[in-house]
C-alpha positions as CSV (number, residue, x, y, z in Angstrom):
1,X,48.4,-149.0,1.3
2,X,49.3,-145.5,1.7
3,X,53.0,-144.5,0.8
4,X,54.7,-141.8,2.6
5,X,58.5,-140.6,1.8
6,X,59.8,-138.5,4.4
7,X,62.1,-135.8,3.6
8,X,64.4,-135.1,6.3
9,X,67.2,-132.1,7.1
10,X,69.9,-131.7,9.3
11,X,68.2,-134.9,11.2
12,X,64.6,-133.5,11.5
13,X,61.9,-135.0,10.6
14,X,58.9,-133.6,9.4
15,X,55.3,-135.7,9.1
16,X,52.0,-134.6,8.3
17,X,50.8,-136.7,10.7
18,X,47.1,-136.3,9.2
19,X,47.8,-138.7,6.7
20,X,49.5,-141.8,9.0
21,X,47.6,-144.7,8.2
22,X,48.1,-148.1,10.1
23,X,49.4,-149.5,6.6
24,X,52.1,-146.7,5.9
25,X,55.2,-147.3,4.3
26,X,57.8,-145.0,5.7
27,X,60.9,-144.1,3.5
28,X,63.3,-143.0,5.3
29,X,67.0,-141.4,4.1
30,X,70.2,-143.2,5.2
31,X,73.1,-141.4,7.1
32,X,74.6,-140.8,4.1
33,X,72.0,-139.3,2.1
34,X,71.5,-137.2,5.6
35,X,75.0,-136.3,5.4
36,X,74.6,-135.2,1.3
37,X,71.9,-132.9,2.4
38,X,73.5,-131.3,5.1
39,X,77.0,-131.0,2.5
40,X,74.0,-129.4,0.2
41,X,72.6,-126.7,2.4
42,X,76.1,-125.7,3.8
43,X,77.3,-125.4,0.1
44,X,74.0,-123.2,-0.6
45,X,75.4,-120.8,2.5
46,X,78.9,-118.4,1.9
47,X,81.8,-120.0,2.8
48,X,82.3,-117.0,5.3
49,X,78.4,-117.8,6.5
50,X,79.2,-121.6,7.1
51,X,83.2,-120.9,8.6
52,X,83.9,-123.8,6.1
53,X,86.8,-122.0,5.4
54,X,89.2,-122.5,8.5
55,X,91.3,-125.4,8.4
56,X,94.4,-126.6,6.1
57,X,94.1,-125.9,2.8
58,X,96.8,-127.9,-0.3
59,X,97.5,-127.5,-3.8
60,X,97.5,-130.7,-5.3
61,X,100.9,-131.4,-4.9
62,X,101.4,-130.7,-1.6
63,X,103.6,-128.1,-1.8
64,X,101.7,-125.0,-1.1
65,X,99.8,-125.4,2.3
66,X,97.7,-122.3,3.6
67,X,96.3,-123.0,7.2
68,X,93.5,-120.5,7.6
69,X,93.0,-120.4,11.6
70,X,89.8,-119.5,13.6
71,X,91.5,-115.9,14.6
72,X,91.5,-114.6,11.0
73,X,95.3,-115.9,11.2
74,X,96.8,-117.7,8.3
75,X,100.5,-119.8,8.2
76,X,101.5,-120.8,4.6
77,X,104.0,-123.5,4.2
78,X,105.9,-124.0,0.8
79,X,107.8,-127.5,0.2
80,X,109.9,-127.9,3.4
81,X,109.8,-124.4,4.5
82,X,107.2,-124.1,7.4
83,X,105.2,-120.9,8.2
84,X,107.0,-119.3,4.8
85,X,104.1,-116.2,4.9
86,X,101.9,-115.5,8.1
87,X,99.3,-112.9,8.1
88,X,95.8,-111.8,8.5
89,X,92.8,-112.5,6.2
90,X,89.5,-111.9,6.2
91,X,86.5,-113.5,4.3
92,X,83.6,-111.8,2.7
93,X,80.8,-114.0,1.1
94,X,83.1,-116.2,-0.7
95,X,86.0,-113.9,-0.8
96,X,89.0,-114.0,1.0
97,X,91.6,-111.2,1.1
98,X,95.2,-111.7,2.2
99,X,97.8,-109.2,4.1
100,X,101.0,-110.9,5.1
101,X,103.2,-109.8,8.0
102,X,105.2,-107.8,5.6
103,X,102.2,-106.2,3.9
104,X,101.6,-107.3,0.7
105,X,98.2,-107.9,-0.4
106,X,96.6,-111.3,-2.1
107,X,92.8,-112.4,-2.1
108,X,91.3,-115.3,-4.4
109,X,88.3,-117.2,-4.3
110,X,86.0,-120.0,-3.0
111,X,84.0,-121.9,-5.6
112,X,82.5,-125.5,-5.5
113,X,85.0,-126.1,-2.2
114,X,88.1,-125.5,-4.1
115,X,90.0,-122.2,-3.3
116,X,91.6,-120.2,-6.2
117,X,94.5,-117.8,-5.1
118,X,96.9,-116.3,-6.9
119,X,97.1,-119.0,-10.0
120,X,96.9,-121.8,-7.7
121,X,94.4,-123.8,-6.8
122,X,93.8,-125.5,-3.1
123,X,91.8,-128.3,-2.0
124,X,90.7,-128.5,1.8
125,X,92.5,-131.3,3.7
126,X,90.1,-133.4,5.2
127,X,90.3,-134.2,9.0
């Protein structure tokens, strides 16, 4: 009996088809080892290169919400007060510079999915 592990990415599968033999064994990942390795290769990527970035991002309390939008837009929210600071940003590698409407200037930085801004640190909301 032959054994052959396939190794899989981003739902493609790759064989050396040479050594199929009627009495293979196949081994193939679940969805959620898929999903690991897709989570794996993004996190290898910038955060600007992958657009991970854009969505709602939350200290852990709650009370500091940045929404980083598609249009290099952001809206922060603190405790009850919605769209406190809006502004532009832009993201370099895993850098991300701030200029709100009033013109001050912030930036922090993307490590290991967490962002770190100005002493704070932000976790993205999940969908």
């Amino acid at each position: 009996m032959i054994l052959i592990v396939c190794f899989c990415h981003l739902n493609q599968i790759k064989i050396d088809e040479d050594i199929v033999k009627n009495d293979a064994l196949w081994i193939v990942p679940t969805m959620s080892q898929l999903q690991e390795n897709k989570r794996k290769m993004i996190m290898k990527l910038t955060i600007e290169e992958s657009k991970e970035y854009i969505g709602m991002w939350v200290t852990k309390d709650g009370y500091i919400r940045h929404e980083l939008l598609p249009n290099n837009r952001y809206d922060e929210a603190r405790g009850s007060k919605m769209s406190a600071y809006q502004g532009k940003y832009n993201v370099r590698a895993n850098h991300i510079n701030y200029k709100d409407d009033t013109g001050f200037n912030a930036d922090g930085e993307f490590k290991d999915g967490i962002l770190y801004h100005a002493g704070m640190i932000l976790y993205k909301e999940k969908n």
